[in-house]
Each structure stands twice: as structure tokens, then as C-alpha cells.
N, C-alpha and C positions, 0 to 999 in steps of 0.2 A: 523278584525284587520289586521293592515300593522304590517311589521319587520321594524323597523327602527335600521340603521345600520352604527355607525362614524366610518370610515375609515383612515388610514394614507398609502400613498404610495408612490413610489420614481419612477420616471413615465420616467428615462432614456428609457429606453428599451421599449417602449410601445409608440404608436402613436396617445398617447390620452386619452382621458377616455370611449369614445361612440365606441360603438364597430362598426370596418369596415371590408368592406369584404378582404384587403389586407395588414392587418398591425393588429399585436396583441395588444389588448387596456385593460385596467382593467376594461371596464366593463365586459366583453368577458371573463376575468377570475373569476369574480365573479359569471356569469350565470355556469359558470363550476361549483364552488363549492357550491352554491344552489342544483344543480341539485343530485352532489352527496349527499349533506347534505341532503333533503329533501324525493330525489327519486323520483321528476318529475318537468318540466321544470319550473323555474320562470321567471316574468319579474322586473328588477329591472332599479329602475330609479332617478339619481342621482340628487343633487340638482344644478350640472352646466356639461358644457365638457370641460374639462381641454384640450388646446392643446397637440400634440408631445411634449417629454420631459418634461412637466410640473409637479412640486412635488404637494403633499396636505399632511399638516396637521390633516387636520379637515375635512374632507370630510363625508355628507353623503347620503343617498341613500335607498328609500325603496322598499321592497321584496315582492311581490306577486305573489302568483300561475299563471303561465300563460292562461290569457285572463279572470282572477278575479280580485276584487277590495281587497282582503285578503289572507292569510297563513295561513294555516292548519300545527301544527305541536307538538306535545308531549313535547320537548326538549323542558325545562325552558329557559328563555332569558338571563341568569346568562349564562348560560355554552354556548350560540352561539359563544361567539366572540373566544374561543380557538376553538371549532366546526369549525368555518369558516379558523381561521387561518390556524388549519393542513392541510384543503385542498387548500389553495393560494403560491404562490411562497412566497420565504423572502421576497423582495421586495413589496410585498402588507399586510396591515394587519387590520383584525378588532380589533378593541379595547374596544369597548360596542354597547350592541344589548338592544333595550325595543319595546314593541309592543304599535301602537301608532292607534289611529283610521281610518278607512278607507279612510274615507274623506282627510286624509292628503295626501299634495303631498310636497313632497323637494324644489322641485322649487319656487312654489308659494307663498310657508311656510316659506320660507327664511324669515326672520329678516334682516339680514345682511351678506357681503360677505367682504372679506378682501385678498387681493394679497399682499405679498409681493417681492419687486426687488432686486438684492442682489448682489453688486459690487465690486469686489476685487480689489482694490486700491493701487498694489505696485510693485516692480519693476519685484521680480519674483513671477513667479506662482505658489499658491499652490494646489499639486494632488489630496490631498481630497476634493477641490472645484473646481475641475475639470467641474463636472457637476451639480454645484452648485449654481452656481458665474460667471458670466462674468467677464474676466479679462481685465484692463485697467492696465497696464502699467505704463503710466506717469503722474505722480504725479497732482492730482487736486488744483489747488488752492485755498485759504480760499475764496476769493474772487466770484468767479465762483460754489462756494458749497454754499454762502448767497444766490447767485441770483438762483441758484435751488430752493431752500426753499424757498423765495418769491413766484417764480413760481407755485411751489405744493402748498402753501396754497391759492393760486386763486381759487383752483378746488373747494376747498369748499362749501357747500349752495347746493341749489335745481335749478337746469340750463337746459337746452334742450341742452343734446350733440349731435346733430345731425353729426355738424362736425368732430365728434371723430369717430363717427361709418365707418366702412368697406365699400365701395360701393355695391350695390347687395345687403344688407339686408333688409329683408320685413316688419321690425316691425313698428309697427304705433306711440308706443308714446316712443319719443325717450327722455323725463324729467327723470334725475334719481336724488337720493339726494347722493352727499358725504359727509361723516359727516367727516372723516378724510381725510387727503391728508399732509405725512412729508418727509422732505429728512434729516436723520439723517448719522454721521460719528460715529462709532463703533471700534477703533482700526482703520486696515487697511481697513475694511469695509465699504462702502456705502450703507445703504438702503433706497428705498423708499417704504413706506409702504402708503395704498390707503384702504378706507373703504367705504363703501357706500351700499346702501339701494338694488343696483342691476346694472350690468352693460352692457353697450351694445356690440354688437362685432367688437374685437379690440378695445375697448373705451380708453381703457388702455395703449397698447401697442403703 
């Protein structure tokens, strides 16, 4: 059996999720606190790589002994997620742990994936979305907010994004499905929130 493991983290301070050799990333703090938890090394493997600075919700990621398809471990899956939390910084946290079969992997096993974009819409800035929220300034027009929302609901349906993706990436079938695609106003807020079945890199951005 794998650990499967939802995570929620605040991804300021961190250069990502996949660990690098020059920049601290949360997955690189989770191998830490496996490693204490367990008392020998895991491989853990998440279900995307969140760029530099990027938050997650819902994140998650399974735990394996390094260089097996499973975890060896006494500790009930009920008591991992405080287990894991005392060993991670504030800023990272598990929230619920269940043991899933080996065969599973995150990635593939995805379902669904969901970004959301989140736009501060007003004259001054606010510090708690400092690193939150892009801040814009001046004022959007209603006008200019209908033809976004026309826009995002294009994306819709099952499409070949080829032209969305990054130059330099290797993947072969570039069809993804979006079931969602909205640009909603929230108060001073703009978001656009994007769903889909899986996405390429940079498809989004």
C-alpha cells in the first residue's frame, strides 16, 4: 500500500513544489518529514509541480519507501496528518492521510485539476494579498469583464492545446478537456477559475 497524503500549502517562500538543487520547494520539506516520521528515506510524488510562489489548496502526493512501490509503517493513518504536520514548517500542512493501493499514482489518477487566478481590483492595495493577488489598480470596466467571460468560456470542450503549451515541451498528445473555464467579479475581486481533466505546460498562464 501507498500513503496518500492532501496537502494545503502557501508556496511564497518556496521555489515550487519539485524539489531543486538551489531553491527550497515543499516537496524537499516533506522528504524531511517522512524521513523523520518514518526513519528511513521516502520517495514522494505529487499529483502536479506547482511553479515558484504558487499556493495549493488541495494538493496531493504519495509516500513510498525509497526505491519501493509501498510504506511500511505502525502509525494509524488517523494520526499521520498531525504526525506530519509537527515536522513541516507553518506554512505547509497535511490535512488527511488514508493508504491507497500501490498501483496508484497522483498523477495519472487525477480526475481533475483546478487553478484558480485571483485579482485585486482597486485603487489601493491590500497587504494581506500581498502575495495573494495581483494587484490592478484601475478600475475594470463592465464592458471589458463581459468580453473576458466570453473569452474563458471558449476554452471549454475537448481541444488540442498545442498553441497554449510552452515551447521546448516533449509531450505527444497535447487534447486536454476543460470542463470549466469563468471570470467571475467578487467584491473588489476578479477571478478566473479553469477546470479541466489535465493541463499542459503553461497552458494556462
Amino acid at each position: 500500500m501507498k500513503l496518500l497524503l492532501r496537502i494545503a500549502y502557501v508556496g511564497t517562500r518556496y521555489g515550487g513544489y519539485q524539489v531543486q538543487p538551489n531553491a527550497d520547494t515543499v516537496q524537499a520539506r516533506l522528504n524531511l518529514a517522512a524521513a523523520r516520521l518514518f526513519g528511513y528515506p521516502c520517495d514522494i510524488v505529487g499529483c502536479s509541480r506547482t511553479d515558484s510562489g504558487v499556493h495549493a489548496r488541495e494538493f496531493c502526493a504519495a509516500v513510498t519507501k525509497r526505491g519501493t512501490d509501498c510504506l511500511e509503517t505502525a502509525i494509524p493513518a488517523a494520526r499521520l496528518p498531525l504526525a506530519f504536520s509537527a515536522n513541516l514548517p507553518d506554512d505547509i500542512c497535511v490535512y488527511d492521510a488514508c493508504f491507497v493501493p500501490s498501483e496508484f499514482h497522483p498523477r495519472y489518477g487525477v480526475v481533475m485539476k483546478e487553478y484558480i487566478y485571483r485579482i485585486l481590483n482597486r485603487a489601493v492595495r491590500d497587504p494581506f494579498e500581498a502575495d495573494r493577488a495581483y494587484h490592478l489598480p484601475k478600475p475594470l470596466p463592465e464592458a471589458a469583464l463581459e468580453r473576458m467571460k466570453l473569452a474563458a468560456e471558449r476554452l471549454c470542450g475537448t481541444h488540442d492545446f498545442r498553441a497554449f503549451m510552452a515551447q521546448g515541451s516533449k509531450i505527444a498528445d497535447t487534447v486536454r478537456t476543460v470542463y470549466a473555464s469563468e471570470v467571475t467579479r467578487e467584491g473588489d475581486m476578479l477571478l478566473y477559475r479553469v477546470r479541466a481533466d489535465g493541463f499542459l505546460y503553461n497552458m494556462v498562464r
